[in-house]
N, C-alpha and C positions, 0 to 999 in steps of 0.2 A: 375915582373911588367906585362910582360906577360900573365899571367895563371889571375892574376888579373883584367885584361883587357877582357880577353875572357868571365869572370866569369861575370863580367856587361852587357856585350851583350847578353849572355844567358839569364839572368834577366829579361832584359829588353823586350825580346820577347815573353816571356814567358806571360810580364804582359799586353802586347799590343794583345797576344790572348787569355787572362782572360775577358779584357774587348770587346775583339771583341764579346765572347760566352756570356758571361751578357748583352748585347744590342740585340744579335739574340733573344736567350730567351726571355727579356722584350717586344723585336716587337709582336713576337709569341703570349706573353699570352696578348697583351693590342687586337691584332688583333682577336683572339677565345673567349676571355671573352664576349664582349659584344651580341656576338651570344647564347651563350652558356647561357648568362643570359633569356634573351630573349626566349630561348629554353624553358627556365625550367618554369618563369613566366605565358608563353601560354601555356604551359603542366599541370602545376595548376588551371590555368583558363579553360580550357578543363577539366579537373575531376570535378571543382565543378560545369558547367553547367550540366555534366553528371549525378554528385549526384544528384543534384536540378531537374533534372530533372526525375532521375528514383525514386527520392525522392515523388515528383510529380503525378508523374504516379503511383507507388505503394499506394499513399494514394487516391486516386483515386479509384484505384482499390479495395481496404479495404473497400470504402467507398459504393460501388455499391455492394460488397458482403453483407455488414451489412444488404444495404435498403432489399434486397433476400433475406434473413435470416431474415428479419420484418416480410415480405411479408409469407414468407412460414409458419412463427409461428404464425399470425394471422389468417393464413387461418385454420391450424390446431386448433387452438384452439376454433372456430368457426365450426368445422363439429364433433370432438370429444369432450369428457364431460372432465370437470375438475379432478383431480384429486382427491380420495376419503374423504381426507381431509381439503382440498383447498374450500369447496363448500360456505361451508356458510361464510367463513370469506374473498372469494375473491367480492369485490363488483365494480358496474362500475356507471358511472356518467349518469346523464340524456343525452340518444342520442339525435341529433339531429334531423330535419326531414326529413332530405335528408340523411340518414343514409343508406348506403348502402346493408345493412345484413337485415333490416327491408322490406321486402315483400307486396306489398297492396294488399286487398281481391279479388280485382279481378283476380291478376296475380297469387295468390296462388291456386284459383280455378280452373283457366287454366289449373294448373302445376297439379292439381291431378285428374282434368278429363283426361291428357293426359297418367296419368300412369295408370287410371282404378282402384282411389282411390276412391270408394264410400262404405258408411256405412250399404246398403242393403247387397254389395257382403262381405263385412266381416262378419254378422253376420250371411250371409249363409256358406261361405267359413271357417269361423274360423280362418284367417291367416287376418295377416297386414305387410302391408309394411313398415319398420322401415326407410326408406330411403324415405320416407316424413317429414323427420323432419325436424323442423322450430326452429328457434332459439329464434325469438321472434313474437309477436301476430302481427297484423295489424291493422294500427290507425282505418282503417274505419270500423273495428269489431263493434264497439259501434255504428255508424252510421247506421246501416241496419236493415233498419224499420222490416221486419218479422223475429220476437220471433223464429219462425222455421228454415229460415234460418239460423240466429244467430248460432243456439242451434249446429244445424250440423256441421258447419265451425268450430266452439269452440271443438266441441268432435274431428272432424277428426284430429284437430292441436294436442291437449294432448295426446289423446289416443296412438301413437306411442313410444310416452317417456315415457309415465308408464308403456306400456306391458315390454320394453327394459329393465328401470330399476327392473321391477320386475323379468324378466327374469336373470338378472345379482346375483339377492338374489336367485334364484331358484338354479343356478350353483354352488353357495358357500353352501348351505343348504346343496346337495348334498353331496358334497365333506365335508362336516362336519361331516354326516350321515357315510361316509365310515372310516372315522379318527375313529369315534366310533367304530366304529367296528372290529376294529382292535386291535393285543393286544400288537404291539409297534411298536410306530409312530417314521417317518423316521425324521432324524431333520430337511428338508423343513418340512414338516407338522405343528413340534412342530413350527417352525418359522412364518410359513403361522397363525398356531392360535393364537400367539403373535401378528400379526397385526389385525384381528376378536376380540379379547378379548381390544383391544384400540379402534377400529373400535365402538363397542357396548357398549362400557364403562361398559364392563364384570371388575369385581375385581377377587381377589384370582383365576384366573382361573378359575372358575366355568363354567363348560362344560353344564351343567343343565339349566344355566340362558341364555346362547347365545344359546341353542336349540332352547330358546322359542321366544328369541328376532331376531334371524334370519332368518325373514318370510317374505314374501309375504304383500302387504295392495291390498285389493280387487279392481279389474279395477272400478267396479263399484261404491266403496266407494270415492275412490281416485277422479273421473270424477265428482261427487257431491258437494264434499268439494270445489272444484276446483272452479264448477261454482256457487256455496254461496259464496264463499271469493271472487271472482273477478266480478259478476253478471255477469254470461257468457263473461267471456275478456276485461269489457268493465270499469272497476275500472281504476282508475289514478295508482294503486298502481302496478297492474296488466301491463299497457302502458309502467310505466317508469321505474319500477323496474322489471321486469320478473315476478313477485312475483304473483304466483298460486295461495297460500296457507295461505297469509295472516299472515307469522309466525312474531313474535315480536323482537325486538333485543332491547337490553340499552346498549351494547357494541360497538358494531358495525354501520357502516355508513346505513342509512335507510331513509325510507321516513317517514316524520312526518305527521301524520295524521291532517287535517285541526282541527275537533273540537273532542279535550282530555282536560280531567281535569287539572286541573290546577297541583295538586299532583300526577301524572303521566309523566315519561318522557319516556314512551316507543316512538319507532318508529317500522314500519313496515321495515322487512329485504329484501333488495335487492341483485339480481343475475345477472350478466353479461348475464345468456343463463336461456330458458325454464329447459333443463334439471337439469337445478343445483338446480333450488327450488324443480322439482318433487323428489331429490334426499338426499334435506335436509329433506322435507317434511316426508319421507318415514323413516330417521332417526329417524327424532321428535315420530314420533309415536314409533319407535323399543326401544327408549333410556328412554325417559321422565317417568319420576316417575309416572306425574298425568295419564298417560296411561298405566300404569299397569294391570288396570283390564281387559282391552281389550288385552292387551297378553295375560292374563291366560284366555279368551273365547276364542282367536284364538286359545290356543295349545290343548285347548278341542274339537273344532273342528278337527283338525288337527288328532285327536287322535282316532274320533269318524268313519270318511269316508273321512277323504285327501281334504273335498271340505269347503272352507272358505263361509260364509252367514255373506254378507254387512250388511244385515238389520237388522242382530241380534248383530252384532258387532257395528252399530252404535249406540246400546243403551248405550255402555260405553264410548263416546266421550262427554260426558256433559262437561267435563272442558277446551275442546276445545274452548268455546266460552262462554263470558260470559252469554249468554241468555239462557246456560243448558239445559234445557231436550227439549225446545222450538228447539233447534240448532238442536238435536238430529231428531225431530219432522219432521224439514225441509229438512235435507238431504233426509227421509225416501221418503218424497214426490219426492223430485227429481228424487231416484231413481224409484221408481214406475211409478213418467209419462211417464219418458222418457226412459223404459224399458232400466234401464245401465245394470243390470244383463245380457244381451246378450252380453256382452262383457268382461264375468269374465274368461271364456274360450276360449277365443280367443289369438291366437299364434302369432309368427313373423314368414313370411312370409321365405321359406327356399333359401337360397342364390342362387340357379338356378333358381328358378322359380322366384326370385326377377328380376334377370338380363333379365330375358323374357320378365317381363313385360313391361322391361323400353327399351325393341328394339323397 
């Protein structure tokens, strides 16, 4: 009875500090939990203002990179020429007139009196400065009453972009001339004339047919054509397309000439910059069938004493224009009045003596 008596009171104490330690415990965790909740709720709320807002800040930031990265491709594509391919199929829409790239004839006169761009000293000098170039004409080109001034302002604008581009066919000619001659070409070579043989719309390889097609078009020739197709800069087609040259397109976005036949759907082809038509223009002649026979007079020239003659090579542009031999006729005048021959030999201007001029 004893030992059974003692065994209940063990029990019983046992189970009065079972329940003591289950109540400490419960105070403990009802007292910690709702801090603890509380902790962790404003610790979530603290990371997602933190996301949202480096979320924030980072698109922001992306966002200021991107307009830079506009800013910087714009400008670049605006002082360099398209790429070789890019030219005629990149087109741009009518500027506006507060266009900021667009230059008026005053301020572009400024700008090349101050570099000491005049047409007496280049064709005494034989050099030009390529670093007057203009991306697109000036509206009040067509406004200025004297024919002479005109004539001037219109050659100094082109003339920098056709010696350039001719000079960039002189460097490849070159470097063609030395492939030849060679009796095994390194595979940049073979590669570099895989892009020349696309370039020229050479087939089969044919090294004989890109010799003839990768020439030169006369400063003087070129500066003629220029101002027949645009009437010294002063053509709609010339304002709002770049368009020098007057080339057609039926594929491509163009401007449509006011009065065409009803069974014609040509348009005239537009270029985003000056250089890009001087550049198709220069293709059209190298590529096109109907100018054939004026590559095989250039490469007889060529053959003859190294010096290309506009006047004689204009006789094979008849299909140039529908009015033929007339077309032909009229360049020849151009170039005769306004002596363009003084500027078939004329250079760029060598990168020190450029930077001199423009201290």
């Amino acid at each position: 009875m004893k030992k059974n008596l003692k065994q209940e009171i063990i029990n019983s104490n046992l189970n009065i500090f079972k329940t003591f330690l289950t109540s400490l415990v419960l105070i403990l965790v009802f007292s910690i939990l709702p801090n603890s909740v509380s902790f962790i709720t404003n610790n979530l709320k603290s990371n997602e203002i933190i996301f949202n807002s480096s979320k924030q800040s980072f698109e922001e930031i992306l966002d200021k990179q991107n307009k830079k990265n506009k800013i910087i491709e714009d400008s670049l594509k605006n002082r360099f020429s398209w790429n070789i391919f890019d030219d005629i199929d990149v087109f741009g829409k009518d500027e506006d007139d507060e266009d900021p790239t667009r230059l008026s004839a005053s301020t572009i006169e400024e700008l090349f009196k101050e570099n000491g761009y005049n047409l007496d000293n280049v064709k005494e000098t034989k050099l030009v400065n390529t670093g007057n170039q203009l991306t697109k004409l000036p509206k009040e080109l067509k406004n200025i009453e004297s024919p002479k001034k005109r004539k001037k302002l219109f050659i100094k604008i082109v003339l920098p972009l056709i010696i350039e581009e001719n000079l960039k066919i002189r460097f490849d000619r070159k470097k063609l001339f030395k492939i030849l001659n060679k009796n095994n070409n390194s595979s940049r070579d073979k590669a570099w004339l895989e892009v020349k043989f696309k370039q020229y719309g050479v087939k089969n390889n044919d090294l004989a047919k890109l010799k003839i097609r990768m020439d030169e078009i006369p400063v003087s020739l070129a500066i003629a054509q220029a101002a027949k197709e645009t009437g010294w800069g002063s053509s709609r087609f010339a304002q709002e397309g770049n368009a020098l040259f007057g080339q057609w397109t039926w594929t491509g976005e163009g401007i449509k000439p006011l009065e065409v036949e009803k069974n014609k759907k040509h348009k005239v082809a537009r270029f985003k910059i000056l250089k890009a038509s001087v550049r198709a223009y220069q293709r059209n002649l190298n590529t096109h069938s109907s100018y054939k026979e004026f590559r095989i007079e250039r490469a007889i020239q060529r053959d003859n004493d190294e010096k290309l003659d506009s006047l004689k090579l204009v006789n094979f542009l008849e299909k140039y224009a529908e009015t033929g031999k007339e077309y032909t006729e009229v360049l020849k005048k151009i170039i005769n009045q306004n002596s363009l021959t003084d500027f078939d030999d004329v250079n760029i201007l060598p990168t020190s003596l450029k930077m001199k001029n423009l201290i």
